[in-house]
N, C-alpha and C positions, 0 to 999 in steps of 0.2 A: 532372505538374502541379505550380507551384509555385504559392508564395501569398506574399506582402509579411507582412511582422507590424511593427509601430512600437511600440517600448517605451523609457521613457524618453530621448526624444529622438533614438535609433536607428534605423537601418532595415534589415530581418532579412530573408533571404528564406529558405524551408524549402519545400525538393522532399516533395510530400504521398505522392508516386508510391515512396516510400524509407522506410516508416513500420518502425522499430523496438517491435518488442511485447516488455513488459518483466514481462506478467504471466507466472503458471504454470497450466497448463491442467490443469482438476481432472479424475478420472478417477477408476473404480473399481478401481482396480490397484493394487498392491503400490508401484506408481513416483509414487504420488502422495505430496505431505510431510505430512505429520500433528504436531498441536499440540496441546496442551490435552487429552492424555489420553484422545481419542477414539478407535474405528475407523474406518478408510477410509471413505471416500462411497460411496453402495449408489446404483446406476443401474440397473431392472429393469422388466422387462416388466408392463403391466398386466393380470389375469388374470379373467375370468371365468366362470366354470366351465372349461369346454376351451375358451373362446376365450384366444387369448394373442396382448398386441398388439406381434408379433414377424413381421415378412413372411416369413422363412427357417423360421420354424416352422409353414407355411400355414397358419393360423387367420383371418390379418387380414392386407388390403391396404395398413396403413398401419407403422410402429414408433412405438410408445404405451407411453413411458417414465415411470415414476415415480421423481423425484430425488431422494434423501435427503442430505442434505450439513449441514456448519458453515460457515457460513464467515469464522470467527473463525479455525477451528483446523483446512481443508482446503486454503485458498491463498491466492491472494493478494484482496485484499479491501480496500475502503476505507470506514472509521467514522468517523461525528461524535460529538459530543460525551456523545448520545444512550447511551453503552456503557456510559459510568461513572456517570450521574445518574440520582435515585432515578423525577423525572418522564420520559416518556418524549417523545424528537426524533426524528424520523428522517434519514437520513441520503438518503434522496429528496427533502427537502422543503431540509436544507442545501446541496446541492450541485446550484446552477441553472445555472451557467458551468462547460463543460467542454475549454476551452483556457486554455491557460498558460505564459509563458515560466519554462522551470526551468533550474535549475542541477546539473547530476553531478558528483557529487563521490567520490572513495575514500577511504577509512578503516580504518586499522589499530586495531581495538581495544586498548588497553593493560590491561596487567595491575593490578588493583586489590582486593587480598586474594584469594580465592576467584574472582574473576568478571572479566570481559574489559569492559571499556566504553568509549562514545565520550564524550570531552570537550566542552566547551567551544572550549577553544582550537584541538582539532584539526577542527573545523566551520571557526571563523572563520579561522584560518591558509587551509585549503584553500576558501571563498570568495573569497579574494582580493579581498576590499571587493566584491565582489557583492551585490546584494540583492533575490536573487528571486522570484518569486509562490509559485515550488515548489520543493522541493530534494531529488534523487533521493539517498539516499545508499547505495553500494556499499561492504558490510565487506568487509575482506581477513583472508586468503586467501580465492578467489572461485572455489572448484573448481565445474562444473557439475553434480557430483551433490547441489550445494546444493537443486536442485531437487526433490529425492526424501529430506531428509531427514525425521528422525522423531525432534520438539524435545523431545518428553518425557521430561523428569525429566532433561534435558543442563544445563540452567542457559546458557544461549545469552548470547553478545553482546545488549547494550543499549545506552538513551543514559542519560548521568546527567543527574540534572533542570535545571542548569546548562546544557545544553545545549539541553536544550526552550526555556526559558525566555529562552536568547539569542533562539534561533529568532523568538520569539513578539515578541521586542524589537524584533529590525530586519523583521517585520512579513511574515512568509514564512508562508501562511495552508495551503500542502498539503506537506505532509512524507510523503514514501514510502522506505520502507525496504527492507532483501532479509531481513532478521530475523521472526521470528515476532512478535514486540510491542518497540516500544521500551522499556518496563518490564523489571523483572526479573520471572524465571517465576515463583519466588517469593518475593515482595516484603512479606506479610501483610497485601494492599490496598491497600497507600499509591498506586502508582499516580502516583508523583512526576513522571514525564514526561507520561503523558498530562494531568495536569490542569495541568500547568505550561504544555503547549500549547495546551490550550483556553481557560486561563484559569479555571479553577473550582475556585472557596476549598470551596466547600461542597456536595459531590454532593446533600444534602436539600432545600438553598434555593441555588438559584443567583443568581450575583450580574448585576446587571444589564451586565454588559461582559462576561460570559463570550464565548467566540468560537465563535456558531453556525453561520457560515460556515465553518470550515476544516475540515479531513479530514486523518484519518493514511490512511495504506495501507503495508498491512504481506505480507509474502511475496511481494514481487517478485523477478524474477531480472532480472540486468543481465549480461550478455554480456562479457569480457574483451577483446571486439575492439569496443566502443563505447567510444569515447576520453571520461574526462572535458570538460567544458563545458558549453556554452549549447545548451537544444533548446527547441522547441516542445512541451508535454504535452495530450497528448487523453487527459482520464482519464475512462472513461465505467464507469458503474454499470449493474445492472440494477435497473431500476425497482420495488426491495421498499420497504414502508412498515415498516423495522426499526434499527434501528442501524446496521448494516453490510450491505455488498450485496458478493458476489464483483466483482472488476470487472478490467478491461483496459486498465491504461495503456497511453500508446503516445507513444511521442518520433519526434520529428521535427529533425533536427541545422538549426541556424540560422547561417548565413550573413551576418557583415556587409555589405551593402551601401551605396556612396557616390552617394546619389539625391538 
């Protein structure tokens, strides 16, 4: 099944039937990645007394799991502004539109004292005068046990707040990353990219242009045989009234067409 998309004066076409999923599927396994100091996600049986709601344990006809999870700190996840401000937004109530033409891009973090980070110029070098709704960005090296690591206390790649802040300049409102936060792990709060992104002088009194539309998403994986470019993004959440909700991007490669 394909579908037309028209973006800035262009016209896109993207086969639906060929969806790339870019999130990481949380589990209670050891191969899940963990962030923020946490244990893995607990996924278990509901119990009461000797009923257990497990089909293979014959108690119950149905399987009746209880979740326990972060999902700040178990995968991949997308948050509004809602994470750093003292009042509280959710992040179901910022994010009504869930297509978007994005742009993939790769990034080699450079060395900067103690710590790896993304620039400025190496965002806009590698847009190539692009300007898009969303912008996937893939750190290098892109091994796929990226998927299963465990970010605590690594001091992980980030962006510097220069680079948020372009972002936010030429007007790119969803930023999804394959890092556990674009901040640094430890930063003592400051939190220079995320409020450079959203726009927020002041977590206690926000200012009236903060940007409550747009969304990070952070602990994505991106595939080595997905070529940077133009896709279609279907970034869908689950419907919690919280800051962040785990969620499932999903690209879809877009096609010029001469219509």
């Amino acid at each position: 099944m394909k579908t037309l998309i028209h973006y800035l004066g262009t016209t896109f076409q993207a086969d639906l039937s060929r969806p790339i999923d870019i999130s990481i599927p949380l589990t209670n396994t050891d191969e899940n990645p963990i962030a923020w100091y946490i244990e893995k996600p607990v996924i278990e049986p509901v119990r009461f007394g000797d009923w257990v709601g497990k089909v293979s344990e014959g108690s119950s006809s149905t399987n009746f799991n209880n979740i326990q999870f972060n999902p700040h700190g178990h995968g991949t996840h997308t948050e509004c502004l809602g994470h750093i401000t003292r009042d509280f937004y959710s992040v179901n109530q910022a994010l009504k539109t869930f297509f978007f033409v994005a742009e993939l891009i790769s990034v080699q973090p450079i060395k900067q004292g103690e710590d790896l980070v993304i620039t400025r110029v190496q965002i806009q070098d590698a847009l190539k005068g692009k300007v898009p709704e969303a912008i996937v960005i893939r750190s290098l090296p892109n091994p796929e046990d990226k998927k299963h690591l465990k970010y605590s206390h690594t001091n992980p790649p980030y962006l510097l707040e220069e680079a948020a802040l372009f972002l936010r300049e030429i007007g790119v409102k969803h930023l999804l990353i394959d890092l556990p936060s674009v901040d640094r792990e430890s930063d003592e709060g400051k939190l220079l990219a995320h409020k450079a992104f959203w726009n927020v002088q002041n977590v206690a009194v926000l200012n009236a242009d903060a940007r409550h539309d747009c969304t990070i998403t952070e602990m994505i994986y991106v595939s080595n045989a997905v070529a940077d470019g133009s896709y279609m993004l279907n970034l869908q959440i689950a419907s919690f009234e919280n800051d962040a909700s785990p969620s499932k991007p999903v690209l879809y490669l877009l096609e010029s067409q001469n219509l």
